[in-house]
DSSP file (Angstrom, degrees, kcal/mol; ACC not computed):
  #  RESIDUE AA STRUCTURE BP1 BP2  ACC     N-H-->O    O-->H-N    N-H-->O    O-->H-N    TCO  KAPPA ALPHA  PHI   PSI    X-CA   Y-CA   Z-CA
    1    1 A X              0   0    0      0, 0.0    24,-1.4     0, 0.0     2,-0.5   0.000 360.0 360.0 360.0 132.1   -2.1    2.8   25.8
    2    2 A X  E     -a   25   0A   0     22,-0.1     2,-0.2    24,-0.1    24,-0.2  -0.907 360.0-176.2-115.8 121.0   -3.3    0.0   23.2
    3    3 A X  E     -a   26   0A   0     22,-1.5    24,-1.3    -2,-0.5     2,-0.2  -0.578  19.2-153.8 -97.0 162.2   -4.8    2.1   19.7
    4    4 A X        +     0   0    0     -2,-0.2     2,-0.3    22,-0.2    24,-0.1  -0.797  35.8 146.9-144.0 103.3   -6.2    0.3   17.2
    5    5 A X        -     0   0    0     22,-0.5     3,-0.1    -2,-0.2     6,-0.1  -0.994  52.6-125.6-142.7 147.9   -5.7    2.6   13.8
    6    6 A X  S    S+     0   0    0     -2,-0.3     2,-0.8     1,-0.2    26,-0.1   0.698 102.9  58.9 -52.0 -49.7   -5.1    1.5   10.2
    7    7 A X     >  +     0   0    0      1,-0.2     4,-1.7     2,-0.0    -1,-0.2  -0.801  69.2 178.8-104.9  50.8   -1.6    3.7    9.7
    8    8 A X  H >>  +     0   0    0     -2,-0.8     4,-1.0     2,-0.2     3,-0.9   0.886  69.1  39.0 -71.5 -62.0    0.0    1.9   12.4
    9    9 A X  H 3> S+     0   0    0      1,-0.3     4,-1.2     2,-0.2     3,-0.3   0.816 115.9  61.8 -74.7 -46.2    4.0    3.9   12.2
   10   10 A X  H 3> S+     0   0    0      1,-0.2     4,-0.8     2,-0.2    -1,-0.3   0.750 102.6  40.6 -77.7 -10.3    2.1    7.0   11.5
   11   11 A X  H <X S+     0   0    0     -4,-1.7     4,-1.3    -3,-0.9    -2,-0.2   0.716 111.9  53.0 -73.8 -20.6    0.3    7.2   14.4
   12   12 A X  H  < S+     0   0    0     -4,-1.0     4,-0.5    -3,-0.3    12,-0.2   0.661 114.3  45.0 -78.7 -22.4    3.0    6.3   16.7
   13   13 A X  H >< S+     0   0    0     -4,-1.2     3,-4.9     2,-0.2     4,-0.5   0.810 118.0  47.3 -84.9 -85.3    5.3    9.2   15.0
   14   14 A X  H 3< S+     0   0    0     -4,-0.8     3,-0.4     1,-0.4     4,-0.3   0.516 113.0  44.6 -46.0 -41.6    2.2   11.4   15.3
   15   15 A X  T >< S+     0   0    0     -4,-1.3     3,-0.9     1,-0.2     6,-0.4   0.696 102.0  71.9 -95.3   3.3    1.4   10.5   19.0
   16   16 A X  T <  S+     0   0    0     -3,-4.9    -1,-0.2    -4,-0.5    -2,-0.2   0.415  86.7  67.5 -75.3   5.9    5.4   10.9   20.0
   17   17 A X  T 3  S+     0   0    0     -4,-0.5     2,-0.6    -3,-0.4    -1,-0.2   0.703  92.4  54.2 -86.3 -26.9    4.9   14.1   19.6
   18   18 A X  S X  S-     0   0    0     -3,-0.9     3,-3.4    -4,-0.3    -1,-0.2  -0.915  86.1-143.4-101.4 101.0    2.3   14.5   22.9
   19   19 A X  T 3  S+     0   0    0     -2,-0.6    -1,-0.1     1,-0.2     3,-0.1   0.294  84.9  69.1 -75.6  33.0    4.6   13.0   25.3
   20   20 A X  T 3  S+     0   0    0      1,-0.1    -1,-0.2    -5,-0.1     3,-0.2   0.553 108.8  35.3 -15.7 -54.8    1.9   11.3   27.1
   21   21 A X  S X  S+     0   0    0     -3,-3.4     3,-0.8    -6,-0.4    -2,-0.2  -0.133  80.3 100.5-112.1  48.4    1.4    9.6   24.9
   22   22 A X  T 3  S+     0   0    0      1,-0.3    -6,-0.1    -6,-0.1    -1,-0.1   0.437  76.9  72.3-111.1   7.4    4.7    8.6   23.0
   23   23 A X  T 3  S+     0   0    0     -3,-0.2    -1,-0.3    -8,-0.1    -7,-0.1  -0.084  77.0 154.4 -91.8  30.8    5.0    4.9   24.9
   24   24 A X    <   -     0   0    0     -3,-0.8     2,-0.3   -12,-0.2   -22,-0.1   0.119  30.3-163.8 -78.5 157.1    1.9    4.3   22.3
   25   25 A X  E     -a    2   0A   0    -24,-1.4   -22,-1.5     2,-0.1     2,-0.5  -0.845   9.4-156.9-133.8 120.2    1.5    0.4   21.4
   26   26 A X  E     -a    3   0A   0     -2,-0.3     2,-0.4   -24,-0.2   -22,-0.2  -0.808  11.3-159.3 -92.7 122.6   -0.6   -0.2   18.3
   27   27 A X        -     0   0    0    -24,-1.3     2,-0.6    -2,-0.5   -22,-0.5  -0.932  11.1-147.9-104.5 133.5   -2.5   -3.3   17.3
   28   28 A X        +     0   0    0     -2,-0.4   -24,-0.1   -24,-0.1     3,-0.0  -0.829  20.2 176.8-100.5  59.7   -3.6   -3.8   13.5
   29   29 A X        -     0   0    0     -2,-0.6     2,-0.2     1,-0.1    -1,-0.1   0.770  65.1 -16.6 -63.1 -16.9   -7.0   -5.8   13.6
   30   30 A X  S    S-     0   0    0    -24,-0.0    -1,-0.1     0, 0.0     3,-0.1  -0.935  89.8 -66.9-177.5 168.3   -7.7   -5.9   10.0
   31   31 A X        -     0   0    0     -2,-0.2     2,-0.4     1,-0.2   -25,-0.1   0.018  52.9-104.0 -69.7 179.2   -6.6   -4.1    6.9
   32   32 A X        -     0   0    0    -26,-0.1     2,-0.9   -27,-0.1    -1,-0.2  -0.792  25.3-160.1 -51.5 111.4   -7.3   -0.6    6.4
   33   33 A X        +     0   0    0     -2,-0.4     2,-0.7    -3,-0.1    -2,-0.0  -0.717  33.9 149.0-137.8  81.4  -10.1   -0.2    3.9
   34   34 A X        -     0   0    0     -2,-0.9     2,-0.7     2,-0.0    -2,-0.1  -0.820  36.3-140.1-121.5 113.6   -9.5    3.7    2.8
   35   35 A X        -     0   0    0     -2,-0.7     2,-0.7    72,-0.1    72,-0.1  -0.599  14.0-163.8 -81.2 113.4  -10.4    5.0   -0.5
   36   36 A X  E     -B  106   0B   0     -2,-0.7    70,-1.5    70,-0.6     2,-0.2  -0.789   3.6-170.1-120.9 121.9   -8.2    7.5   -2.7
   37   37 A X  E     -B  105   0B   0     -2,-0.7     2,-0.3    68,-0.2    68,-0.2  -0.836   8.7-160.7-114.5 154.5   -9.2    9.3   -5.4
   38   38 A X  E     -B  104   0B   0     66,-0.8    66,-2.2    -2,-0.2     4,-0.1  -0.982  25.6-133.9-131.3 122.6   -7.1   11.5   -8.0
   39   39 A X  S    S+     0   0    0     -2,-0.3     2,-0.3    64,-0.2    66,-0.1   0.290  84.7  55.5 -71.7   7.3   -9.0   14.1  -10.2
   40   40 A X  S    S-     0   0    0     64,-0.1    63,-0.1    58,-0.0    -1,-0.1  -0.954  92.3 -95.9-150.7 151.8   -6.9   12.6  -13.3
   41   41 A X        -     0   0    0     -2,-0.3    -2,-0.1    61,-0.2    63,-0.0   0.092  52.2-124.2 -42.6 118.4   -5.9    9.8  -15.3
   42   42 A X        -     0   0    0     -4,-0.1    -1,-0.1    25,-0.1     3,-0.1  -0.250  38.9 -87.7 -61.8 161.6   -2.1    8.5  -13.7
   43   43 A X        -     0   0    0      1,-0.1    24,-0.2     0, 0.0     3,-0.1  -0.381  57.7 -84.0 -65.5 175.2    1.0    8.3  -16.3
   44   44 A X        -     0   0    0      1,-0.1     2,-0.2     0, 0.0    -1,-0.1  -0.062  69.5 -84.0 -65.4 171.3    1.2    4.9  -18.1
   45   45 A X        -     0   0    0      1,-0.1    -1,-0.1    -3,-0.1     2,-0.1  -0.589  49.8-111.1 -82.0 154.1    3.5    2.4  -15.2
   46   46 A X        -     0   0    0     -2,-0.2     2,-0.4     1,-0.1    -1,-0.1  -0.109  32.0-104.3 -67.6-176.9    7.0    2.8  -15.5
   47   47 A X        -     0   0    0     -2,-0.1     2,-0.4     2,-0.0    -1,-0.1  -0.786  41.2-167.3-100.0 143.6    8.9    0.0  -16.7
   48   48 A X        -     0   0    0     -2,-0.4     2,-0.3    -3,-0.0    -3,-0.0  -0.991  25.0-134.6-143.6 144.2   10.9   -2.0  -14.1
   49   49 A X        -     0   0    0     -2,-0.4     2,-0.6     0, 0.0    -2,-0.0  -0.674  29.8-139.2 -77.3 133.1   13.4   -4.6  -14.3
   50   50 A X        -     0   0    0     -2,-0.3     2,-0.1    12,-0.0    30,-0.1  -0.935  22.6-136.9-110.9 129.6   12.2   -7.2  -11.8
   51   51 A X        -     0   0    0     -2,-0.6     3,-0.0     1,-0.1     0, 0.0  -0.514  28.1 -84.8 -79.2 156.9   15.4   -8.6   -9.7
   52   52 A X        -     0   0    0      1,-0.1     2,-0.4    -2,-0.1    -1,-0.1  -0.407  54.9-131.4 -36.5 131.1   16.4  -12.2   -8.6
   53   53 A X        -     0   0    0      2,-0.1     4,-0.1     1,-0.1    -1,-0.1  -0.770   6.3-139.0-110.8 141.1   14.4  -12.3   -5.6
   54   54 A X  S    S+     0   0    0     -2,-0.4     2,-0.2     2,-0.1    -1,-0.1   0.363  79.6  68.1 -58.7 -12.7   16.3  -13.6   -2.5
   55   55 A X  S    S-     0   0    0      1,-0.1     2,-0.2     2,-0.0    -2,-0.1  -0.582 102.3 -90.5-112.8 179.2   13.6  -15.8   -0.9
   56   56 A X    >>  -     0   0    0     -2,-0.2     3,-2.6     1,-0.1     4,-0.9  -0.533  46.6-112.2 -46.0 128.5   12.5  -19.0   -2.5
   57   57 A X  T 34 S+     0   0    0      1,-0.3    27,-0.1     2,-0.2    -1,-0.1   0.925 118.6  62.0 -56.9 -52.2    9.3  -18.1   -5.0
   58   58 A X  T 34 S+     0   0    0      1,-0.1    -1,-0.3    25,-0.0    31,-0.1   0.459 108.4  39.4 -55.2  10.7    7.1  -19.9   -3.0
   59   59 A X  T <4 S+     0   0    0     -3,-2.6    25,-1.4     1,-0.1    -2,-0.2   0.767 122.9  44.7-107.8 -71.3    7.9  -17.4    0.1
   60   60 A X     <  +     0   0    0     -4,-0.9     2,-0.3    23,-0.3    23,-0.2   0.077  55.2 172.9-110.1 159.2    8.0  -14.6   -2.0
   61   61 A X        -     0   0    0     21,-0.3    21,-1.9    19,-0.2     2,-0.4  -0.847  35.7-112.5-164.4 153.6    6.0  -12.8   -5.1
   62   62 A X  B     -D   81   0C   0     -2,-0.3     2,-0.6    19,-0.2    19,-0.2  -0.580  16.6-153.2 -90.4 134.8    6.6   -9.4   -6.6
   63   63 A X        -     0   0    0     17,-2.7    17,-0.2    -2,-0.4    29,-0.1  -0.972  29.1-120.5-119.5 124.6    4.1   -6.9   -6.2
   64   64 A X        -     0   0    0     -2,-0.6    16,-0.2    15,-0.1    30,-0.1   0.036  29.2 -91.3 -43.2 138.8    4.3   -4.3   -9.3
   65   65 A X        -     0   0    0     14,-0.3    13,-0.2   -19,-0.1     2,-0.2  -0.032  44.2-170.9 -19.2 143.6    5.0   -0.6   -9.3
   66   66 A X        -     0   0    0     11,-0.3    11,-0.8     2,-0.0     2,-0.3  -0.787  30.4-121.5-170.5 153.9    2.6    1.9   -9.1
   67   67 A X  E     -E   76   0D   0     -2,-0.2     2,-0.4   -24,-0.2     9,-0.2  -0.572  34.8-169.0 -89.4 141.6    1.6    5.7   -9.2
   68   68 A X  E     -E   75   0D   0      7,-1.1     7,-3.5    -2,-0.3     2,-0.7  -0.900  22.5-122.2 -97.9 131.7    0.0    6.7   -5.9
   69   69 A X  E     -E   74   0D   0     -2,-0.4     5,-0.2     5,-0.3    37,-0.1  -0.859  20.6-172.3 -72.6 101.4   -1.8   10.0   -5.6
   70   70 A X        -     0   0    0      3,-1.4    -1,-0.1    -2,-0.7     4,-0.1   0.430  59.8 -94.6 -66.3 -10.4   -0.3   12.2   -2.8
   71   71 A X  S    S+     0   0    0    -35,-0.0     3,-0.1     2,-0.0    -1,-0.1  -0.346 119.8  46.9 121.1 -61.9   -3.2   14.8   -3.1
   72   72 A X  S    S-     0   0    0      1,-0.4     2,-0.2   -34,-0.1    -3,-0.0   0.668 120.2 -22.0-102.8 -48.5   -1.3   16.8   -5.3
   73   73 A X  S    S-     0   0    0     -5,-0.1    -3,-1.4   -35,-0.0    -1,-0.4  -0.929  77.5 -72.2-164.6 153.6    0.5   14.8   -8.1
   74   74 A X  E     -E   69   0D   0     -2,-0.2    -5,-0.3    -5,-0.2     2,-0.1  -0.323  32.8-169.2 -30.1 107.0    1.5   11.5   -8.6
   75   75 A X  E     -E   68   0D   0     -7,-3.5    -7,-1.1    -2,-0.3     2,-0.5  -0.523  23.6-128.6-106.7-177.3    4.4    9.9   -6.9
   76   76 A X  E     -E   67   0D   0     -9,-0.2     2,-0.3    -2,-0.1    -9,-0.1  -0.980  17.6-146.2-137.7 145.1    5.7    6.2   -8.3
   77   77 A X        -     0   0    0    -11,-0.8     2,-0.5    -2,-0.5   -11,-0.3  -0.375  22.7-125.9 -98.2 156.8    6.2    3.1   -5.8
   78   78 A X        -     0   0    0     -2,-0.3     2,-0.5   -13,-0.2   -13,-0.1  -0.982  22.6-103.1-127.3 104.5    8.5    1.4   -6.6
   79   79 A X        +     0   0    0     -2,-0.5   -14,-0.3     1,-0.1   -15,-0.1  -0.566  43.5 167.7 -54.9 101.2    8.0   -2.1   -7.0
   80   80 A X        -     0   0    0     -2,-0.5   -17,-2.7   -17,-0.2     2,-0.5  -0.286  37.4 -93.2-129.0-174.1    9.2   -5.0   -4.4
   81   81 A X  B     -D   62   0C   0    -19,-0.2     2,-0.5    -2,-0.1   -19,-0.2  -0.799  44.2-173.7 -87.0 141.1    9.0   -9.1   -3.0
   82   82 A X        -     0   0    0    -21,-1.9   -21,-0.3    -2,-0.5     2,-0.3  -0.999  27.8 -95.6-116.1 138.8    6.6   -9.2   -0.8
   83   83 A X        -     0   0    0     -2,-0.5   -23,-0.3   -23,-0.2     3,-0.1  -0.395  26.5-133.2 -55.1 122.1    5.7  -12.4    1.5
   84   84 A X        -     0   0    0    -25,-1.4     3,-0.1    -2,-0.3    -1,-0.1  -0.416  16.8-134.9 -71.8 129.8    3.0  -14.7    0.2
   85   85 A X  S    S+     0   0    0      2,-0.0     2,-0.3    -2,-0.0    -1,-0.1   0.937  93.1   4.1 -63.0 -34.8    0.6  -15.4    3.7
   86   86 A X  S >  S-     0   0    0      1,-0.1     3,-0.6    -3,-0.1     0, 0.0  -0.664  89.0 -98.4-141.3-167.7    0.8  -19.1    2.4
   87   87 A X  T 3  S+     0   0    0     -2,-0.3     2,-0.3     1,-0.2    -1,-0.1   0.901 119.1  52.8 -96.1 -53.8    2.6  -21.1   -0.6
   88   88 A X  T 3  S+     0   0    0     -3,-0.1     2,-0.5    -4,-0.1    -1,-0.2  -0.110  84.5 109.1 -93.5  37.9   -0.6  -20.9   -2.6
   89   89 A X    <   -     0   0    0     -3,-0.6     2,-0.4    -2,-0.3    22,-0.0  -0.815  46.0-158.7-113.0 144.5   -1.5  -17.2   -2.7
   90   90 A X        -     0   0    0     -2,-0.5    22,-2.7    -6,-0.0     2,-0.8  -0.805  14.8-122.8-123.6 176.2   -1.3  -15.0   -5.4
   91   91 A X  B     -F  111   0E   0     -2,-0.4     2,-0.4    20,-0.2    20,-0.2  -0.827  12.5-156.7-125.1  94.3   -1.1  -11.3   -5.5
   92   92 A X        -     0   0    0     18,-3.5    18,-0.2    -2,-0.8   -29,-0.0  -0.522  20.2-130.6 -65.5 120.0   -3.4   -9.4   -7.2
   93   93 A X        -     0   0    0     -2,-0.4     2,-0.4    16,-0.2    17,-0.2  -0.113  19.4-121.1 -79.9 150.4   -2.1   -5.8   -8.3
   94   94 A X        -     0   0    0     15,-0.2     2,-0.2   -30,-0.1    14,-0.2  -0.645  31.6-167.9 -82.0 161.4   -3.8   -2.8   -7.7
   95   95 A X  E     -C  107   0B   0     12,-1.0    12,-2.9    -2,-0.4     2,-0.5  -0.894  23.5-119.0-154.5 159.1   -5.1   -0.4  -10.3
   96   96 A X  E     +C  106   0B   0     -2,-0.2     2,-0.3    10,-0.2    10,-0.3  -0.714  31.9 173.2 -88.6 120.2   -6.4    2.8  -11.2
   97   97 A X  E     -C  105   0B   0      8,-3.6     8,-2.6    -2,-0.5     2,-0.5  -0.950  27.2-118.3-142.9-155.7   -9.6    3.0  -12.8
   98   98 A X  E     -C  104   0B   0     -2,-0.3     2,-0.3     6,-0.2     6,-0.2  -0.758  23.6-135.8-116.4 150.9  -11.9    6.1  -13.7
   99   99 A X    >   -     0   0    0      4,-2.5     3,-1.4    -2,-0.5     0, 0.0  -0.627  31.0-103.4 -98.9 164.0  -15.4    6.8  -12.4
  100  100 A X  T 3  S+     0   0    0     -2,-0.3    -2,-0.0     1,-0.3    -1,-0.0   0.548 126.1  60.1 -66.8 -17.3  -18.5    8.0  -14.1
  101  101 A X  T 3  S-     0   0    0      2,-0.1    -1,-0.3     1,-0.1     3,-0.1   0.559 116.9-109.5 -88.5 -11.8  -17.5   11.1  -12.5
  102  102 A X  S <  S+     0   0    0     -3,-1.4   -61,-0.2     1,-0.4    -2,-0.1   0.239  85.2 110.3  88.0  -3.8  -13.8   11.6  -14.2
  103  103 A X        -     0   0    0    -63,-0.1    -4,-2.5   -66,-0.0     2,-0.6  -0.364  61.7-140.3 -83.9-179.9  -12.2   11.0  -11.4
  104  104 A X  E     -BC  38  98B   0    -66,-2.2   -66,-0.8    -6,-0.2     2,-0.8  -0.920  12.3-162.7-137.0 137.5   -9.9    7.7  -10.8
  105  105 A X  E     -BC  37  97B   0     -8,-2.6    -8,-3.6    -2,-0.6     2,-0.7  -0.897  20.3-120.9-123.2 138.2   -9.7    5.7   -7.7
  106  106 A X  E     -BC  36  96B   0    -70,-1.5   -70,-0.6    -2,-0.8     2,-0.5  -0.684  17.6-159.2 -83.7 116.9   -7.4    3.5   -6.9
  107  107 A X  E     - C   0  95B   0    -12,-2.9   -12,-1.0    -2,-0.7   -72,-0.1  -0.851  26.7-123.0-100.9 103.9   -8.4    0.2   -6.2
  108  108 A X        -     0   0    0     -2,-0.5     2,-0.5   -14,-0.2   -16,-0.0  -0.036  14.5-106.1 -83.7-176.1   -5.8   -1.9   -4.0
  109  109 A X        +     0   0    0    -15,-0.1   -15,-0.2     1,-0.0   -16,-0.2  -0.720  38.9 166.5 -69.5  92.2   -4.1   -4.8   -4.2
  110  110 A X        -     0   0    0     -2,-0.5   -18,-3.5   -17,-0.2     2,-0.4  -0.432  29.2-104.2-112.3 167.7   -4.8   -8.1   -2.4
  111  111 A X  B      F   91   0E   0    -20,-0.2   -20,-0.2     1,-0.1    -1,-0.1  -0.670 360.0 360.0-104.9 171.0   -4.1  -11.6   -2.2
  112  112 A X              0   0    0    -22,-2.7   -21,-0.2    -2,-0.4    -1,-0.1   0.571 360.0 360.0-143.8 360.0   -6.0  -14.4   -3.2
């Protein structure tokens, strides 16, 4: 069975659960374009010590911390290297910011 859903590892745990379907195979066609809002302003970012990264810089670039909204409360991500798609890409961080409305949505993080 070929899915095409955004959440690709959580759908596969979710559909090993009907075993019917639990040979599931998932294909990604483009990113996942889901918007999450939190009815309050996130804590300031933590502070992070950024490590020697292990690949060459041009493989690699650090994508910052950041608090995510579970629904409930804030959780903090943890910052890590991520792969650059090409030499020349850079990685724009995601951020919170607030609507007119008082809520804040989190806008993610892409490259460019």
């Amino acid at each position: 069975m070929h899915l095409r859903f955004a959440k690709a590892g959580a759908l596969c745990a979710a559909l090993a659960l009907v075993p019917a379907l639990s040979g599931c195979v998932v294909e990604e066609r483009r990113p996942a374009t889901v918007e999450i809002l939190a009815p309050r302003q996130p804590p300031p970012p933590r502070v992070e010590i950024i490590p020697t990264p292990q690949r060459p810089p041009d493989v690699v670039e650090w994508r910052p911390g950041h608090w995510l909204w579970d629904g409930r409360e804030y959780i903090w991500v943890a910052g890590e290297y991520i792969e650059r798609p090409h030499h020349e890409a850079r990685w724009v961080p995601g951020h919170w910011d607030e609507r007119p409305n008082g809520t804040w949505a989190w806008i993610q993080g892409h490259w460019r």
